[in-house]
N, C-alpha and C positions, 0 to 999 in steps of 0.2 A: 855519320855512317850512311852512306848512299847504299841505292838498292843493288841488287847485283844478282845477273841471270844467269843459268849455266843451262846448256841445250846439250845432250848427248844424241847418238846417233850409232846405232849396232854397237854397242860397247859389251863388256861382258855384266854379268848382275851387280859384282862387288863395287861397280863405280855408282852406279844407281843406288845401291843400299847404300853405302858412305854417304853420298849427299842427301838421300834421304833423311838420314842421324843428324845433318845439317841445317836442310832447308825440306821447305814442303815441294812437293812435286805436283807443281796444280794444271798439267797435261803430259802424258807421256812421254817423258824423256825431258820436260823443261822444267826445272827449278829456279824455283825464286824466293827471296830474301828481301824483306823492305827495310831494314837496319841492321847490314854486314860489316863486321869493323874490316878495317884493313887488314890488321894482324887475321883473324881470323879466315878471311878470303885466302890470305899468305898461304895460310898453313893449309887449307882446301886443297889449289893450286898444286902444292908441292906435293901433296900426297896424290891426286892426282897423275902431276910427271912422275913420280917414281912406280907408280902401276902402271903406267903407261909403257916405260920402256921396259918393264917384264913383260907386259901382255898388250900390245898393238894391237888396234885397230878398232875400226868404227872413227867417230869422230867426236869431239868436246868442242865446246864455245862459251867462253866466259866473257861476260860483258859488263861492265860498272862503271857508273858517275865518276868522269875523272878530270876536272878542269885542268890540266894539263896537254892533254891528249886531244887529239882533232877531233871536233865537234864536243869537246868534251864525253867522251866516252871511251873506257879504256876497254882493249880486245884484245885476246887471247885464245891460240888455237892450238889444238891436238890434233894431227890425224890429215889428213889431205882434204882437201890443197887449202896451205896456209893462206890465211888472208891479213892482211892488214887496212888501216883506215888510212884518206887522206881528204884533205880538206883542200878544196878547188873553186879556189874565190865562191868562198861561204856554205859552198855544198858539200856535202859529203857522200865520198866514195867509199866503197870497198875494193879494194886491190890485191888481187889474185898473183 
């Protein structure tokens, strides 16, 4: 179960309270989690997008140990401007 961070940014309160029920909030707006199963992240995530496209804006960022993913970290975004990772001989970007 890898750790897993979620950052919001101008959201409305109910996304804060939901992850607060989750995870502890150990700076405004940044949550964290040092043993998130998958499934549970899953289902964060999805509840998440589904408030999301009833009530836009501000921004999410979710980020987790994912040896799959470039640089092994998996990323996930709400809200503008999307970002994705990429790995460029051994370094890692972010890509706008």
């Amino acid at each position: 179960m890898p750790m897993t961070v979620v950052v919001t940014r101008d959201v409305a309160d109910r996304f804060r309270g939901f992850l607060s029920s989750v995870m502890p909030e150990a700076a405004p707006g940044v949550f964290v989690a040092a043993e998130l199963s998958r499934g549970v992240r899953e289902r964060v995530w999805t509840v998440l997008t589904e408030w999301w496209a009833e009530m836009p804006g501000g921004s999410i960022v979710i980020l987790w140990k994912d040896d799959a993913a470039p640089g092994r970290l998996g990323l996930r975004t709400l809200g503008l401007p999307p970002r994705t990772l990429a790995d460029l001989d051994g370094a890692l970007l972010v890509r706008r």
